[in-house]
C-alpha positions as CSV (number, residue, x, y, z in Angstrom):
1,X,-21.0,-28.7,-0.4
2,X,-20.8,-25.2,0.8
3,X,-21.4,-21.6,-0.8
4,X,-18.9,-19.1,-0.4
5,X,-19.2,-17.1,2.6
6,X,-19.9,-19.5,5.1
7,X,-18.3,-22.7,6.7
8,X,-20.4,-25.6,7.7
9,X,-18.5,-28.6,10.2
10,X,-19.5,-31.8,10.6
11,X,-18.7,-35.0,12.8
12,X,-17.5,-38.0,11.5
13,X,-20.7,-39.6,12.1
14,X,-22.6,-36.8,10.4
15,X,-21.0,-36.7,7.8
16,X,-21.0,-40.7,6.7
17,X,-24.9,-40.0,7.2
18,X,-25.0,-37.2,4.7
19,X,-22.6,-38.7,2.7
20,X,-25.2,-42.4,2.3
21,X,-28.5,-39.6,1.8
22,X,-27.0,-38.1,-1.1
23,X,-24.0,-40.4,-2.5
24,X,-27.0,-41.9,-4.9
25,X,-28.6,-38.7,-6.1
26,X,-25.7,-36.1,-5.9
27,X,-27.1,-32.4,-5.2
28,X,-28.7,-30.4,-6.8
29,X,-28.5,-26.2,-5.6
30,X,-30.0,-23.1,-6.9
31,X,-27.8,-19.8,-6.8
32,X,-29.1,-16.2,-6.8
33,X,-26.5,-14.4,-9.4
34,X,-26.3,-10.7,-9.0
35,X,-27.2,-9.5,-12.5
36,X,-24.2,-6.6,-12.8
37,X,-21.0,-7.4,-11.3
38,X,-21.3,-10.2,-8.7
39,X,-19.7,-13.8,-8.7
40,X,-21.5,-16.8,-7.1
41,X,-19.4,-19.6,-6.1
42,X,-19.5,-23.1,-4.5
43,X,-16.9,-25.6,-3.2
44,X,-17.0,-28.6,-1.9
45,X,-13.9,-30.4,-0.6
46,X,-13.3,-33.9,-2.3
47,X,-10.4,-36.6,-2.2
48,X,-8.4,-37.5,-5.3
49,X,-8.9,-39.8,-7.5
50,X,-13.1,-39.0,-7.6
51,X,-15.2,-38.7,-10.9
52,X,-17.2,-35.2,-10.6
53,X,-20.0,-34.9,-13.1
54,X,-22.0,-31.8,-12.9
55,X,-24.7,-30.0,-15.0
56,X,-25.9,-26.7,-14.7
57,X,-28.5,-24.3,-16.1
58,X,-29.4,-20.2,-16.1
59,X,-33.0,-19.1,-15.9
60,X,-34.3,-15.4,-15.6
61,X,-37.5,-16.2,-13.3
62,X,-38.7,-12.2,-13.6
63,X,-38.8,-12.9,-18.0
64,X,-39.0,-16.5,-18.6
65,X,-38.8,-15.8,-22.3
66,X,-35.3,-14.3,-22.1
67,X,-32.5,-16.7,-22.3
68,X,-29.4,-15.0,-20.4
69,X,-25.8,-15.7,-20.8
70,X,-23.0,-16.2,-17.7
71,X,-19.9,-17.6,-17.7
72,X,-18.5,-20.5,-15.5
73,X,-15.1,-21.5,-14.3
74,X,-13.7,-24.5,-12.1
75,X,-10.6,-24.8,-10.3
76,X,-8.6,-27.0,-8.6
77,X,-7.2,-26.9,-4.7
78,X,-4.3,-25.7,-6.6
79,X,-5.6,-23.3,-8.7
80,X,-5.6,-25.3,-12.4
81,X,-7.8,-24.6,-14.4
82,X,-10.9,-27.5,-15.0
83,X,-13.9,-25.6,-16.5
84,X,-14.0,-22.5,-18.5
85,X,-17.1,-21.6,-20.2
86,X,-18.1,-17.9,-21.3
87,X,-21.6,-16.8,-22.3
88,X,-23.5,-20.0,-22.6
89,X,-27.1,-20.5,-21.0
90,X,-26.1,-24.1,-19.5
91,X,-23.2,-26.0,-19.7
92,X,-21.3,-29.6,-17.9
93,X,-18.2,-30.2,-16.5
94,X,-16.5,-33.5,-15.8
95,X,-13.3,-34.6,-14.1
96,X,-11.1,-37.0,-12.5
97,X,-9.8,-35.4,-9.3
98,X,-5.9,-35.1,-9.2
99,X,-5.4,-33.3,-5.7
100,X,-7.5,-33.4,-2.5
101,X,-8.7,-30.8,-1.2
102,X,-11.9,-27.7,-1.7
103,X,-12.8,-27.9,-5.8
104,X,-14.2,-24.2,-6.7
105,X,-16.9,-23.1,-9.3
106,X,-17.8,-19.7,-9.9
107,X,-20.4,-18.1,-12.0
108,X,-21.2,-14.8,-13.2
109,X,-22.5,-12.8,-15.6
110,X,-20.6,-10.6,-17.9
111,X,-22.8,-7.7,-17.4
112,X,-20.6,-5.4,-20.6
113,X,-22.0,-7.9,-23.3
114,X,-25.5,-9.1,-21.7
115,X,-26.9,-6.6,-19.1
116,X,-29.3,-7.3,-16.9
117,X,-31.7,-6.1,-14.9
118,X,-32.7,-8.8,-12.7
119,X,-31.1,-11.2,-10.8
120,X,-30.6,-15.1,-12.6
121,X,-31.5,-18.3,-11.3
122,X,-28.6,-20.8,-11.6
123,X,-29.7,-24.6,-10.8
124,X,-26.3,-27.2,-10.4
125,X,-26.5,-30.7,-10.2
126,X,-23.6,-32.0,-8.8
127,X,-22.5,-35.4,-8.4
128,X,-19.5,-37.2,-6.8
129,X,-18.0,-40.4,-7.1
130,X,-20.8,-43.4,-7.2
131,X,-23.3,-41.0,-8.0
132,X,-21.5,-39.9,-11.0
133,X,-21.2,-43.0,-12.1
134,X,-23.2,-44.0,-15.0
135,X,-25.1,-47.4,-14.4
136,X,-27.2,-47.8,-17.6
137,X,-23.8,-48.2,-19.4
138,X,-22.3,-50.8,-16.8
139,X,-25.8,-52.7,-16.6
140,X,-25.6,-52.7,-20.5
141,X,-21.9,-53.6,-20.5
142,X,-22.0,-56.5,-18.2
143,X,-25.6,-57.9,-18.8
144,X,-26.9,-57.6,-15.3
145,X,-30.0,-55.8,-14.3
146,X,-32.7,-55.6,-11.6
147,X,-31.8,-57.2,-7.9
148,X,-28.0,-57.8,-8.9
149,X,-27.5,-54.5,-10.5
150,X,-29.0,-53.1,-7.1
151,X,-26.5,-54.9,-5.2
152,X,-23.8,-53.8,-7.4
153,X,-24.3,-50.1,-6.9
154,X,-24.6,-51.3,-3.2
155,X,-21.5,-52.7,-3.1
156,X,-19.8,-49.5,-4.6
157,X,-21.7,-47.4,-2.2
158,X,-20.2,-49.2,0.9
159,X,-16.7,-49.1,-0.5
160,X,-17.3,-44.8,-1.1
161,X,-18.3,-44.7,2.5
162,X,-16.0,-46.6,3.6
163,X,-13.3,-44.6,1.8
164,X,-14.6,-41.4,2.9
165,X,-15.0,-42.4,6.7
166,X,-10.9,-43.6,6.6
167,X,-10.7,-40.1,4.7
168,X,-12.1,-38.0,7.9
169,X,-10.1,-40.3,10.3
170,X,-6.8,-39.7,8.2
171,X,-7.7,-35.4,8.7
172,X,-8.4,-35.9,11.8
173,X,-5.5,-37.4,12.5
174,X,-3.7,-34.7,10.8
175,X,-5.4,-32.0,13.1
176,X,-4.7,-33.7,16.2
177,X,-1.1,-33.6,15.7
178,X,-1.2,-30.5,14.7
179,X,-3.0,-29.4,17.8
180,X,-0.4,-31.4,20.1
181,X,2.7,-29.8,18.2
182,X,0.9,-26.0,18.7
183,X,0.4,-26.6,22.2
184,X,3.8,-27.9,22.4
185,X,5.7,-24.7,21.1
186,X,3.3,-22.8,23.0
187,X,3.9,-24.0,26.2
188,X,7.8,-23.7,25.5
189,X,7.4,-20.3,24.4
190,X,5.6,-19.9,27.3
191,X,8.0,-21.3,29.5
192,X,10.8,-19.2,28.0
193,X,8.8,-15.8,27.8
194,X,8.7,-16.7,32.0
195,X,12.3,-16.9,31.8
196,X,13.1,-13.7,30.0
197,X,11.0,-12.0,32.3
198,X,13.0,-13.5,35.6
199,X,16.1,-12.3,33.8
200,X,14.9,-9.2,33.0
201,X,13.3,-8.8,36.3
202,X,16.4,-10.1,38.2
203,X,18.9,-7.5,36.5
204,X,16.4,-4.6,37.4
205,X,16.9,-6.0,40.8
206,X,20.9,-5.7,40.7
207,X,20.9,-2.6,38.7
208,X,18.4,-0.9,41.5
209,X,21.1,-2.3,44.4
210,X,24.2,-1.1,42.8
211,X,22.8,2.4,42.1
212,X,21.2,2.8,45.6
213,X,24.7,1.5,47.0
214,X,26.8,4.1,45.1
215,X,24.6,6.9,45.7
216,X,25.2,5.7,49.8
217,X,21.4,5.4,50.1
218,X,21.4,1.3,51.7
């Protein structure tokens, strides 16, 4: 996951690490909301076809015994619309990923209807995939508990990581040819910015002989 305003890159290898730390947990992040006029936002770029489960909460740490308002909205890679919330002290969204790509959620605080003086607190619990995935329900569903349920949730855990290491290779992949095909065109625009240059270069030449022959100076 990454907050607006920077850009964090990871390995392969990195990544499959950080994805097994916190594929059982999710994360959970706090957020410093400007009180008048500022949006905070994080993203976090997921495959399709994931369950996103996420919970999130507004505290004013300055006056604990005010209850604040902000609004919330989530969208897509492609810009639809998942989450819309306005004026609500906390609040869950939950969704089936459609697209791949960076999923957005903003937050802010409508500063015309609740002002404030101080800056909020926002805490988000985010999960993704397994860890979205409610277990009490399955375990209740399918009558299995303790070492079995363990290796059940396990077993899903492999097949995420396995799914998201393919996923990396797949983009990387991607990059790589598009790094091959760049440097193609650039060493053929190279090539023929060398020959325009010749060409221009070699009628400068002829230009320069035929005036210095006409004025009788060679």
């Amino acid at each position: 996951m990454s907050i607006r305003g920077g850009i964090v890159g990871f390995s392969p290898v990195l990544a499959a690490v950080l994805f097994l730390l916190t594929v059982n947990h999710g994360e959970a992040i706090w957020l410093t909301i400007p009180p008048t006029g500022g949006t905070k936002c994080v993203s976090e770029e997921i495959q399709s076809n994931v369950v996103v489960l996420a919970d999130y909460y507004v505290v004013d740490e300055h006056s604990p015994e005010n209850t604040p308002a902000i609004s919330s909205k989530v969208t897509s890679p492609y810009g639809n619309n998942l989450h819309h919330q306005d004026n609500v002290t906390h609040g869950q969204f939950a969704f089936t990923t459609q697209e791949t790509g960076n999923y957005l959620a903003c937050f802010w605080v409508d500063s015309t209807h609740h002002p404030q003086a101080n800056p909020l607190t926002l805490g988000i619990d985010w999960k993704i995939g397994i860890a979205a995935k409610d277990w009490d329900s399955v375990a209740k569903k399918e009558k299995i508990e303790g070492v079995e349920l363990q290796l059940r949730r396990l077993d899903g855990l492999v097949q995420s990581i396995r799914e998201n290491i393919n996923y990396i290779k797949d983009r990387e992949a991607e990059m790589r040819e598009v790094s091959e095909t760049t440097n193609s065109r650039v060493a053929w625009f190279s090539i023929m910015s060398l020959g325009v240059c010749l060409c221009v270069a070699g009628s400068q030449i002829l230009y320069l002989k035929r005036y210095f022959e006409k004025k009788k100076l060679i």
